[in-house]
C-alpha positions in Angstrom: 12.2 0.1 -8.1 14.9 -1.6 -6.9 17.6 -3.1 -8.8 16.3 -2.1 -12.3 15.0 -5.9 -13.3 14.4 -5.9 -17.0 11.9 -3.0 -16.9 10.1 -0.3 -15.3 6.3 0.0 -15.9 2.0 -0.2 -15.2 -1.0 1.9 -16.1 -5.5 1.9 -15.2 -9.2 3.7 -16.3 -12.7 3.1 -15.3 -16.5 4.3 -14.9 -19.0 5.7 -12.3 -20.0 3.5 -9.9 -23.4 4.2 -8.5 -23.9 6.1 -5.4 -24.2 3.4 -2.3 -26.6 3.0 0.4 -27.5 5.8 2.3 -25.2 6.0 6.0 -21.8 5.0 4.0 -19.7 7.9 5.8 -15.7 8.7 6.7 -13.1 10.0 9.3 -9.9 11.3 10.6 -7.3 13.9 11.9 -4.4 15.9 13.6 -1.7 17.7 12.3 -0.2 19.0 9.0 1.5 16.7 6.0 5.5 16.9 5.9 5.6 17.0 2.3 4.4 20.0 0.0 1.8 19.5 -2.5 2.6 19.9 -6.2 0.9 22.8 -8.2 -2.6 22.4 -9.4 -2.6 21.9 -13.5 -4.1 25.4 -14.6 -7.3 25.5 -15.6 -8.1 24.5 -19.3 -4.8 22.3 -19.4 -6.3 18.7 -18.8 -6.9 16.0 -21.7 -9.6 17.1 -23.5 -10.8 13.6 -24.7 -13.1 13.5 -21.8 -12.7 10.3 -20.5 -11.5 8.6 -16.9 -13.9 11.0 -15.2 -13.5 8.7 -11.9 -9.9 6.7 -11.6 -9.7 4.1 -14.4 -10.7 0.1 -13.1 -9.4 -2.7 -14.5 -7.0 -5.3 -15.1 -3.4 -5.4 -16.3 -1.3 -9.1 -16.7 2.1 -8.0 -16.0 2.1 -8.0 -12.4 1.3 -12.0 -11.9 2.8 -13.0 -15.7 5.5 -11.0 -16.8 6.5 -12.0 -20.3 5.7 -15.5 -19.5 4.1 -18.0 -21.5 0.7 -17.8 -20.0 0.2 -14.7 -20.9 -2.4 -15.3 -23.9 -5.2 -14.9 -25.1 -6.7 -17.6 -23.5 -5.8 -15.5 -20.2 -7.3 -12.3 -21.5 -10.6 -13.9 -22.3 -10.7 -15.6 -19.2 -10.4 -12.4 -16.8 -13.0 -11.3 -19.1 -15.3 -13.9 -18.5 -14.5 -13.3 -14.7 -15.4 -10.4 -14.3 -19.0 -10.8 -15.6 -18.7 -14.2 -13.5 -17.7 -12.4 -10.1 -19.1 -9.3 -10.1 -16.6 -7.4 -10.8 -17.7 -5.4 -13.5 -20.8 -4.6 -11.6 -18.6 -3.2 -9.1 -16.8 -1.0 -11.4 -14.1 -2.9 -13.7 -14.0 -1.9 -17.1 -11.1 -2.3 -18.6 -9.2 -5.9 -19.6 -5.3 -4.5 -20.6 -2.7 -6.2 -22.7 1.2 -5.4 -21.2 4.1 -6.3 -22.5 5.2 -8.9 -24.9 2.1 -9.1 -27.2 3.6 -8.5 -30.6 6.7 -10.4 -32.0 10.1 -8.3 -32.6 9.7 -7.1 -35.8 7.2 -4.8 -37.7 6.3 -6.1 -40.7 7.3 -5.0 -44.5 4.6 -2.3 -43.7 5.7 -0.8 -40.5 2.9 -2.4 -39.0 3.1 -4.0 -35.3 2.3 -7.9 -35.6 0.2 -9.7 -32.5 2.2 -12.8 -31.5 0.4 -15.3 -33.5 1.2 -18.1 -30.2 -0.1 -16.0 -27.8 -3.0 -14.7 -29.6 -3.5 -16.4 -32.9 -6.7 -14.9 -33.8 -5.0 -11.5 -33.5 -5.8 -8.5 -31.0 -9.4 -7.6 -33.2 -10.5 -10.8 -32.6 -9.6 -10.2 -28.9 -11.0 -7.2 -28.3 -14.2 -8.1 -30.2 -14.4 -10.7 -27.3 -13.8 -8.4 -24.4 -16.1 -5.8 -25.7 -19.5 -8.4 -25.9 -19.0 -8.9 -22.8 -19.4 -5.4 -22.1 -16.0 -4.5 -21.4 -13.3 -2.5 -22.4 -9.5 -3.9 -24.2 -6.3 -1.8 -23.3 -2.9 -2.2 -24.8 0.7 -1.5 -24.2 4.0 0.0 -26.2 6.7 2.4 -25.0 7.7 5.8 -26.6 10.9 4.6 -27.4 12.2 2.3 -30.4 11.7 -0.7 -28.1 9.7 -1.7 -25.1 11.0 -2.4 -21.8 11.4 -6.2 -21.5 14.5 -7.7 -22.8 13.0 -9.7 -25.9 12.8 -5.9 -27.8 9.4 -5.7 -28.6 9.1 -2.8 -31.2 7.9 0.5 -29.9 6.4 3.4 -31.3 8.8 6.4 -31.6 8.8 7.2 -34.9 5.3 5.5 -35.5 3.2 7.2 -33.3 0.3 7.9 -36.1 0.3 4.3 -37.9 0.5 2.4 -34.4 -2.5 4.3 -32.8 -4.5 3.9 -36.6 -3.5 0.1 -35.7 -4.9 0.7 -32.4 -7.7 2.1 -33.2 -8.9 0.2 -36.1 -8.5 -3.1 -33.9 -11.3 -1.6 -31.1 -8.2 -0.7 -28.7 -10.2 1.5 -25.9 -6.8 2.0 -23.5 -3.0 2.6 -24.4 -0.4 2.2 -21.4 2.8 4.5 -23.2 6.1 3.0 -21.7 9.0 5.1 -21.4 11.8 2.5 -22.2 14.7 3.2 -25.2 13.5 6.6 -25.6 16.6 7.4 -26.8 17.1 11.0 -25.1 14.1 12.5 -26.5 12.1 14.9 -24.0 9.6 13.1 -22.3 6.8 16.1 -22.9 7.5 16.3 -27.1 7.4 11.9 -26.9 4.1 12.0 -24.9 2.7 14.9 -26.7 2.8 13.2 -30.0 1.3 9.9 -29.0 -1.4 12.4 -27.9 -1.7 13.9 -31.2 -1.8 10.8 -32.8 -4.8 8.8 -30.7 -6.6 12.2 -31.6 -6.1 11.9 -34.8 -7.8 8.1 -34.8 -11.5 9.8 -33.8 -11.3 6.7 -31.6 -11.8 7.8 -27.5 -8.7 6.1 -26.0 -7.6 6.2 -22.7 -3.8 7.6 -22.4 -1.9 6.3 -19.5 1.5 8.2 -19.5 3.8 5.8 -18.2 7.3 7.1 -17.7 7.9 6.8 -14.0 7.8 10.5 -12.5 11.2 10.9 -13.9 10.3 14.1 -15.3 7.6 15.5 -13.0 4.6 15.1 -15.2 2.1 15.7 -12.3 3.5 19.2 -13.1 2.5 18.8 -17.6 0.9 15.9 -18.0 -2.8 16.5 -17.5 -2.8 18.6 -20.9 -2.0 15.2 -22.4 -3.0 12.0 -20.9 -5.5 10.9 -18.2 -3.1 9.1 -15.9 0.6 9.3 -15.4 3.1 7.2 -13.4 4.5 9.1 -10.3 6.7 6.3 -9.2 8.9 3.5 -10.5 7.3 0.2 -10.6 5.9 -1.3 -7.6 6.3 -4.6 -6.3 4.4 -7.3 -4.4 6.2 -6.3 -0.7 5.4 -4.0 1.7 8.3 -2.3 1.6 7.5 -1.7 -2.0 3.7 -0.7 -1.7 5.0 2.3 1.2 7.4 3.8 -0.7 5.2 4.4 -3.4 2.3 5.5 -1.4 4.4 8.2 0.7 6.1 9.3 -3.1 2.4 9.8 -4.3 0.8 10.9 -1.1 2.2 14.8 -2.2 0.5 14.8 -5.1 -3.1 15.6 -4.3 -3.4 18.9 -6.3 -2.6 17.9 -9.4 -4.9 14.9 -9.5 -9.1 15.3 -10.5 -11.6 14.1 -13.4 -9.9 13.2 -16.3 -6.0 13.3 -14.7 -4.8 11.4 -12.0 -1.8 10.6 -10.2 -1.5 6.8 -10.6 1.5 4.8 -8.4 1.1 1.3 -10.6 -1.2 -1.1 -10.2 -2.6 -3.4 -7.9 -0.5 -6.1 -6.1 -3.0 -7.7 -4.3 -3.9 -11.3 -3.9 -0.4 -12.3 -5.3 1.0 -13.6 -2.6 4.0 -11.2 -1.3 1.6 -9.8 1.6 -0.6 -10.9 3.9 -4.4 -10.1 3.6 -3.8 -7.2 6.2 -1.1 -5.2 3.9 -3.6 -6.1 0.7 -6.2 -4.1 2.5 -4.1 -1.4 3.3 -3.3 -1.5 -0.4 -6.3 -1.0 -1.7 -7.8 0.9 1.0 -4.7 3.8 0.3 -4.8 3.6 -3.3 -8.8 4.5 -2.8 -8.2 7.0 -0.5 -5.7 8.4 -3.1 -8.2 8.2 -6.1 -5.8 6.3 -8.2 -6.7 3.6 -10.6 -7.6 0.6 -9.2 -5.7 -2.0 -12.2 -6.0 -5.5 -11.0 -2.6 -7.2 -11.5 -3.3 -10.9 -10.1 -4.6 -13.5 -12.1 -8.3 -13.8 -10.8 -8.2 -17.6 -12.4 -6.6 -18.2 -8.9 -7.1 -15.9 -6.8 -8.8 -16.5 -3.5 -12.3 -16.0 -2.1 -10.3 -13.5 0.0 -9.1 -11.4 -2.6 -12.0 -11.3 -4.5 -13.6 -9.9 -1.2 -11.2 -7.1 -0.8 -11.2 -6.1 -4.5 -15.0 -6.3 -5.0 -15.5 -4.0 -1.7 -18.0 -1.5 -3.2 -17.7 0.7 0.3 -14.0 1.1 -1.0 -14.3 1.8 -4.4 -16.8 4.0 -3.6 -14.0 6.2 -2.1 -11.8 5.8 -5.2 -14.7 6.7 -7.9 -16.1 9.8 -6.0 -17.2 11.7 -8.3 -15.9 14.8 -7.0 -12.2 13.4 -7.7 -10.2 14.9 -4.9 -7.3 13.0 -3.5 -7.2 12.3 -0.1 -4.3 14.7 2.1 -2.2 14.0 4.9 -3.2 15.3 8.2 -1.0 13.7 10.3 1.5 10.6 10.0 3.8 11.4 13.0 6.0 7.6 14.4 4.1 5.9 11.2 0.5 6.6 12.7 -0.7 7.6 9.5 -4.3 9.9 9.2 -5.1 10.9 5.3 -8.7 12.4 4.4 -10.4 12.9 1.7 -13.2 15.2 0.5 -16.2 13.4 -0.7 -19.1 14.8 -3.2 -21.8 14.6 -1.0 -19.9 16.3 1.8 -18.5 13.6 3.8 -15.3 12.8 4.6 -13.2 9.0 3.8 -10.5 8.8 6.3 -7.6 6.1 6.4 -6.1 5.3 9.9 -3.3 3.4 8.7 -0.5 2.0 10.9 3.0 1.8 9.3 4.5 0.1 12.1 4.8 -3.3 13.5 2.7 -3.2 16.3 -1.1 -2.1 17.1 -1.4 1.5 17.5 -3.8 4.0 18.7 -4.3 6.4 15.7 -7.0 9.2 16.4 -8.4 12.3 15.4 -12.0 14.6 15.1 -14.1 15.5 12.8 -13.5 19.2 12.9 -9.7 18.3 11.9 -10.9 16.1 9.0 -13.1 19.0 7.6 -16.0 18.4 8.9 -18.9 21.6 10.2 -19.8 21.2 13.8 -22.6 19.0 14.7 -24.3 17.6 17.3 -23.6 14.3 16.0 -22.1 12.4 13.4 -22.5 9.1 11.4 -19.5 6.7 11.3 -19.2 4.3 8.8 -16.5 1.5 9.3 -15.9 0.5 5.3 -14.2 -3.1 5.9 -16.5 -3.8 8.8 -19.5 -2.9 7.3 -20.7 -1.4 10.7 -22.3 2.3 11.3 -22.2 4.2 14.5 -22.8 7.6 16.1 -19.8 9.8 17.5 -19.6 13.0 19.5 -16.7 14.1 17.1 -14.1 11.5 18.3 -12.3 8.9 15.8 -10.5 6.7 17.1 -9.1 2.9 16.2 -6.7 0.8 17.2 -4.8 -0.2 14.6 -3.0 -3.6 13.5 0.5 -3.6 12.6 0.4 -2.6 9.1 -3.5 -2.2 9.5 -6.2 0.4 7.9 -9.2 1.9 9.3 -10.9 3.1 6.5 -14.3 4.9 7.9 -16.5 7.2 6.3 -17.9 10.6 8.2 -20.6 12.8 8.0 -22.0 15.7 10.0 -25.3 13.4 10.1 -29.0 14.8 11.4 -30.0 11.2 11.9 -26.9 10.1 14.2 -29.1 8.6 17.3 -30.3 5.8 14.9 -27.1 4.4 15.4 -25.1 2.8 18.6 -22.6 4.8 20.3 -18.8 4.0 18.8 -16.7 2.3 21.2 -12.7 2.6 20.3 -11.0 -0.4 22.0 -7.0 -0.3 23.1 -4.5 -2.0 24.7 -2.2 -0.1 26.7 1.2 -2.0 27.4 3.4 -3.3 24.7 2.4 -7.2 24.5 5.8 -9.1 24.6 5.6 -12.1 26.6 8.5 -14.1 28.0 7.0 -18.2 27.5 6.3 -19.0 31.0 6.3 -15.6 33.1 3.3 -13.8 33.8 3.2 -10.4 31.5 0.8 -7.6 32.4 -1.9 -5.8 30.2 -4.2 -2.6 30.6 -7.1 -3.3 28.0 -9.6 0.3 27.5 -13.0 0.1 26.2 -14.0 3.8 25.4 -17.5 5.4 24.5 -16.4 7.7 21.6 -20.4 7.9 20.7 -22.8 10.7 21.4 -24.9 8.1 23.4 -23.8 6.0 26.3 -23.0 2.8 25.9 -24.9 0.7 28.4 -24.0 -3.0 30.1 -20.5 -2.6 28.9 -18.0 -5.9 29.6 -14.6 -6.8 27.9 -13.1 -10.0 27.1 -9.5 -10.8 26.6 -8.9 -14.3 24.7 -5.0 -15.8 23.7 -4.0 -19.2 22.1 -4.7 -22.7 24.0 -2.9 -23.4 26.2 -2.2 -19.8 27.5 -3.4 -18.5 31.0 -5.7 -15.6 30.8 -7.1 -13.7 33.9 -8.7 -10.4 34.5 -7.3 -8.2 38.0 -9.6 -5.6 37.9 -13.4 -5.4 36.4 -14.6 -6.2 33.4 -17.8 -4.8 33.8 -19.4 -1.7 33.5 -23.2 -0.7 34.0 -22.9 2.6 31.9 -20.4 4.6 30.1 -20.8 8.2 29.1 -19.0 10.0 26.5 -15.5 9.9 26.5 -15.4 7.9 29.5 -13.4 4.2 29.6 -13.9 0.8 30.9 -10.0 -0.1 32.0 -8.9 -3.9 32.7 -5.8 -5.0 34.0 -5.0 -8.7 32.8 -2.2 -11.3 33.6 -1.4 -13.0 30.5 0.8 -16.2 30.8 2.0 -18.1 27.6 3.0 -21.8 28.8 6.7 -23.2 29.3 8.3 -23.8 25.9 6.4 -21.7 23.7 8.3 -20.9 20.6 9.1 -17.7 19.8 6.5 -16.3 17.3 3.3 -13.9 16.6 0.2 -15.0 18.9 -3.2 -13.7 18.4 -5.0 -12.0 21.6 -8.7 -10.8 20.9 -9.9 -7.9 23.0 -14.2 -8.2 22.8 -16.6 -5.9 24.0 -20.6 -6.2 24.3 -22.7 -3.5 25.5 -26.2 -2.0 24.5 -27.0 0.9 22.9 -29.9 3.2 24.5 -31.9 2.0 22.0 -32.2 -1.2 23.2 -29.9 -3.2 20.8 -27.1 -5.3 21.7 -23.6 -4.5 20.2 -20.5 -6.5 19.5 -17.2 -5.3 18.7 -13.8 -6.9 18.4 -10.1 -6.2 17.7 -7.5 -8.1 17.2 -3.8 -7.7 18.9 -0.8 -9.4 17.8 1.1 -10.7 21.1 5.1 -12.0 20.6 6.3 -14.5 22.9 10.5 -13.3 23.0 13.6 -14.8 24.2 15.7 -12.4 26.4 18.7 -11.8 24.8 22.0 -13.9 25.6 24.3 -12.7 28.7 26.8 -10.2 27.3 24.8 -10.2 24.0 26.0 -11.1 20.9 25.2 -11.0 16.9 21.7 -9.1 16.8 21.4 -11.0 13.6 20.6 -14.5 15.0 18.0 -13.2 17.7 14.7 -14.0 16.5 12.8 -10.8 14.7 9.9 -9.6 16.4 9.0 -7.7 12.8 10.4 -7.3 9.6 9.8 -5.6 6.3 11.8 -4.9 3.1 11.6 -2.5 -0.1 12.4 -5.8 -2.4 12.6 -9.4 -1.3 13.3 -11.0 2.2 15.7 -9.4 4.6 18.7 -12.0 4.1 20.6 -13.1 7.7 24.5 -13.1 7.0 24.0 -12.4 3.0 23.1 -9.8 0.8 19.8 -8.6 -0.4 20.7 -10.2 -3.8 17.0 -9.9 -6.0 13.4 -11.0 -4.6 13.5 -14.3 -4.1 14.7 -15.9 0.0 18.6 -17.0 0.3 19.7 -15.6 -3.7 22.1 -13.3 -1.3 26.0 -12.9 -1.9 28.6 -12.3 0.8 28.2 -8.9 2.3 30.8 -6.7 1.1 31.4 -3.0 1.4 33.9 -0.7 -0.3 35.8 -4.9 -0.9 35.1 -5.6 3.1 33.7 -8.8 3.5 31.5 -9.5 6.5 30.6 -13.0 7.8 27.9 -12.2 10.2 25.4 -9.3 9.7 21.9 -8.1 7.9 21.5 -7.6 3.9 18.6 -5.5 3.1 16.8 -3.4 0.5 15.4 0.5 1.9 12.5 1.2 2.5 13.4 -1.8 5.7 12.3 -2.5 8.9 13.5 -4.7 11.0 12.6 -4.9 15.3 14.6 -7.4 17.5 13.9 -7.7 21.7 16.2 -6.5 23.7 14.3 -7.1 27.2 15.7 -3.5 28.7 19.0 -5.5 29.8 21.2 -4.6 26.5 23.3 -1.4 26.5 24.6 -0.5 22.8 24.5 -2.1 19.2 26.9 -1.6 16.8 27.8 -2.8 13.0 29.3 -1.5 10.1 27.2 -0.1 7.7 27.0 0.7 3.9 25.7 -0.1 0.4 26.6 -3.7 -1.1 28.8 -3.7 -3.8 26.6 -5.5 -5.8 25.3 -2.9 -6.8 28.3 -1.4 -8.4 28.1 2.3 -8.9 24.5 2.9 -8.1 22.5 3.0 -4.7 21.8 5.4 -1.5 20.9 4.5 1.9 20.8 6.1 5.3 21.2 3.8 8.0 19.3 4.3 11.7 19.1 2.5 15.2 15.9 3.1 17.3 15.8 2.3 20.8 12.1 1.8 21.7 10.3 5.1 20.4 13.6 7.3 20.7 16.1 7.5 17.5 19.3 6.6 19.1 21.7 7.1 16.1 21.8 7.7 12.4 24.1 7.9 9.8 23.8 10.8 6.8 23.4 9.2 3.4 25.8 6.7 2.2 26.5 5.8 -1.8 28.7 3.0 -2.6 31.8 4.7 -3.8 31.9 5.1 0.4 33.8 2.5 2.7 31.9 1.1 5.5 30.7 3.3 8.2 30.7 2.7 11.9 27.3 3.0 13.4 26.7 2.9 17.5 23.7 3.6 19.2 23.5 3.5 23.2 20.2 1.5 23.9 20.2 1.1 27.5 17.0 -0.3 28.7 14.9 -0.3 25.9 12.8 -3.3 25.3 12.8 -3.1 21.8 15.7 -2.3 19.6 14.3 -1.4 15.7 17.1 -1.5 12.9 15.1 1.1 9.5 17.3 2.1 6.3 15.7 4.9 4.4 16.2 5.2 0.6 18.6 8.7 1.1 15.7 10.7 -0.4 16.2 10.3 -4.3 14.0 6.8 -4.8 15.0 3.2 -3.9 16.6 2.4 -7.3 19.5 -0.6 -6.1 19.1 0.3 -2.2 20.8 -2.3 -1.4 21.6 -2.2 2.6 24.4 -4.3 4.9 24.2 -4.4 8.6 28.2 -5.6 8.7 29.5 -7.1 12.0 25.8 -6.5 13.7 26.2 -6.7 17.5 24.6 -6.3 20.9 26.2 -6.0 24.3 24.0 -7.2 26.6 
């Protein structure tokens, strides 16, 4: 959440998918998660309707349509037709879910709920009839209040819990998503337990999805009721949005298995807010964490590229393991995130993920991630489709915002496969347009095998000057042992500040005889040294940014999601011209070129937000935290905030959410400045 739009709200469900070719395996490592796991639901306390065995797979329309007019039935039939068309019910989708804003206001002069006779004139039956010859499954949506969440008032079902799910039923409804909006003070266990009562009471198996935020903990209750409950608020389609969520669900692990699962909303991807990096880290995470996999983009529009991350069967193969454990934290120290998870058949998933905004090295072995000592294991990289051998060692290097999503096994038949190679850049790549920058690029046999003819090849833009001072040749490396290269990089005269792709290749052989490629791609930033003296940080050019909810807004406020809807930022009634307006969980990295010596600014929560919001404010000069503030509400006035950052290269600007949820985080950087 955010701001608290007009609503809070998503749900999922799904079936086995088939076990894949044999040789998919999974990796990772190091040290021990911050956060404590929740209890483990008793035994004999989950839903005993049987269903969601594996993390429900579907579709759900509110995350591309809101209460918008094209939300229809037209729509609905179509994503039903898609998914036969595409694949994606051979992959594993099942269920086609209604959200909000299906039936009109009123019941009629039964008490029954009415279908919106614009948006689906033939009526939900009719509908569902249509979603289910096609082999498919219809979900639907109300809240356990007197009204749903969006701002129309769309009647809910406290108070008509039995005749809604006999409605529910009797139209072929296989899926109900239970809101939690005008609940009107009533626990949250008695409302959810009734609802549960009554889909009993139907003889129909429904899906429950308990959807009332984690504002009462129901990771700790809910798996005597429902299938599925909501551990979050509602995400949205940022990054900013997608993190918090994952590190609030993350903890959960223990209470999640067949037939109850922690769910932190649906899908976001292929909707536009994130590039196709951050949608695989979205999915890749929410497999890893065996939560439902709910479409929420409309697939009439979607491109070939999301269709490629959401039908990745290596993926979802991680999210419908039968064994239904949730991946853990091992280690996520400086946002170098490594989260395992137990499969059924004895390997291990593992996600490298990289929260920052540069490449990093993530690493760790297959003893840490679970695995029996071996003489040789099986790697399986799950977006590259590739399968190698390694002596224990796992190791990528990461994109910014990146995931490595491998598969591991203690494997017999290891030496079928090339050695792994893990390849690195050492050196951070910021490159003042035309000086000369150095690099150290590392090719390194992580495999049980050498790899043999090794050589490394460094490409950049047109234009730009690459040339290797050292060898890029090796004849033979061993296990463990590297092939370093020193490069001198120049980006021409007048190159605008920016992102710049480098490619680091290797090619080398495999004892067996076969010739292996492997490439990884850097993200190089040509930077302006910052003005003499210094100046407002604010108009430097960013090297990175990232936001809980909408852009981060120079000399305005956050305001809501969309680019430049920002108001004067004002703290505690002090208006500041110049500054930073932002929304936790944010990011944002500026170069300071080692020739700046402190920034300061005011700091605070917007009064926008009137009475509500809690941030904490830090200043990081490169890897070192060089001043934070505790948290700040905003009944505070505006906080000084001063960090010394004498020759760091990079100066990186992060505002936390205070630890209670990003609810209205709304975040000024007042009077930002750099002395130079």
């Amino acid at each position: 959440m955010r701001h608290l739009p007009s609503r809070p709200t998503r749900a999922s469900r799904h079936r086995v998918l088939g076990a894949l070719a044999a040789g998919l395996l999974c990796a990772a490592g190091a040290v021990v998660p911050a956060a404590a796991h929740s209890p483990a639901p008793t035994a004999g306390t989950r839903a005993a309707n049987g269903l969601a065995l594996t993390p429900p797979m579907g579709f759900n329309n509110w995350n591309s349509t809101h209460c918008r007019a094209e939300f229809n039935e037209e729509m609905v039939k179509g994503i039903a037709d898609i998914f036969v068309e595409k694949g994606l019910k051979e992959a594993g989708y099942e269920y086609v879910n209604l959200d909000d804003c299906w039936a009109v206001p009123e019941r009629d002069a039964e008490g029954k709920l009415v279908a919106d006779p614009v948006r689906f004139p033939h009526g939900i039956e009719a509908v569902a009839d249509y979603v289910h010859a096609k082999g498919l499954k219809l979900g639907i949506y109300t809240s356990a209040g007197t009204r749903t969440c969006d701002s129309v008032g769309i009647p809910g079902a406290l108070g008509h819990e039995f005749s809604d799910a006999r409605q529910f039923a009797d139209w072929g409804v296989d899926y109900l998503k239970y809101d939690n909006c005008n609940n009107q003070g009533v626990d949250a266990k008695e409302r959810y337990t009734t609802m549960r009562d009554a889909l009993v009471a139907t003889g129909r198996p429904i899906v429950y999805s308990i959807c009332e935020w984690g504002q009462n903990k129901p990771w700790e209750w809910a798996a005597e009721l429902g299938n599925l409950w909501r551990t979050t608020g509602d995400i949205n389609d940022s990054w900013g949005s997608m993190l918090s969520i994952m590190k609030q669900n993350l903890p959960l692990a223990a209470a999640a298995g067949p037939g109850h699962w922690n769910d932190p909303d649906m899908l976001e991807v292929g909707n536009g807010g994130m590039t196709d990096t951050e949608y695989r880290t979205h999915f890749s995470m929410w497999s890893v964490m065996a939560a439902p996999l709910l479409i929420g983009s409309d697939l009439r529009t979607a491109s070939r590229e999301t269709f490629d991350i959401l039908s990745n069967e290596e993926v979802i193969a991680v999210d419908q393991d039968p064994l239904g454990k949730q991946g853990e934290v091992l280690s996520s120290e400086d946002g170098r995130w490594v989260v395992a998870k137990e499969m059924k058949d004895g390997s291990r998933a593992v996600a490298l993920f990289n929260e920052t905004g540069s490449a990093q090295r993530i690493s760790t072995t297959a003893a840490a991630v679970g695995l029996e000592r071996a003489s040789g294991y099986t790697v399986r990289d799950l977006w590259e489709h590739t399968t190698r051998n390694t002596a224990g060692a796992l190791s990528a290097t990461v994109p910014a915002h990146g995931t490595v999503l491998l598969r591991v096994a203690a494997d017999p038949r290891w030496a079928a496969h090339p050695p792994a190679v893990e390849l690195a850049l050492d050196g951070s790549p910021l490159v003042e347009a035309g000086r000369t920058a150095a690099l150290t690029t590392e090719v390194t046999d992580l495999g049980r095998t050498p790899a043999l003819t090794v050589s490394a090849a460094l490409t950049a833009p047109s234009g730009w000057r690459v040339e290797a001072a050292s060898p890029t040749r090796k004849a033979a490396l061993p296990t463990g042992r590297a092939l370093a290269t020193r490069w001198r990089v120049t980006a021409p005269a007048g190159t605008p500040p920016g992102g710049y792709d480098l490619t680091l290749t290797a090619q080398y052989r495999s004892p067996s005889g076969g010739r292996v490629r492997s490439a990884v791609p850097f993200r190089a930033h040509v930077v302006v040294p910052p003005p003499a003296g210094g100046g407002y940080l604010g108009d430097l050019p960013q090297l990175s940014a990232s936001n809980g909810y909408g852009p981060v807004e120079k000399d305005t406020s956050n305001g809501e999601s969309a680019a430049g809807d920002g108001h004067p930022l004002t703290i505690g009634g002090q208006v500041y011209a110049k500054g930073l307006g932002v929304h936790a969980a944010s990011s944002v990295e500026y170069y300071a070129g080692g020739a700046c010596t402190a920034v300061t600014a005011q700091v605070g929560v917007d009064d926008e937000k009137g009475a509500k919001g809690s941030v904490a404010f830090e200043i990081w000069a490169d890897g070192r935290k060089a001043a934070s503030t505790g948290v700040l509400t905003n009944a505070m006035a505006p906080q000084p905030l001063s960090a010394d950052v004498t020759g760091a290269r990079v100066v990186r600007l992060v505002v936390t959410d205070g630890g209670d949820g990003v609810d209205s985080d709304h975040g000024d950087w007042g009077d930002l400045r750099i002395t130079c």
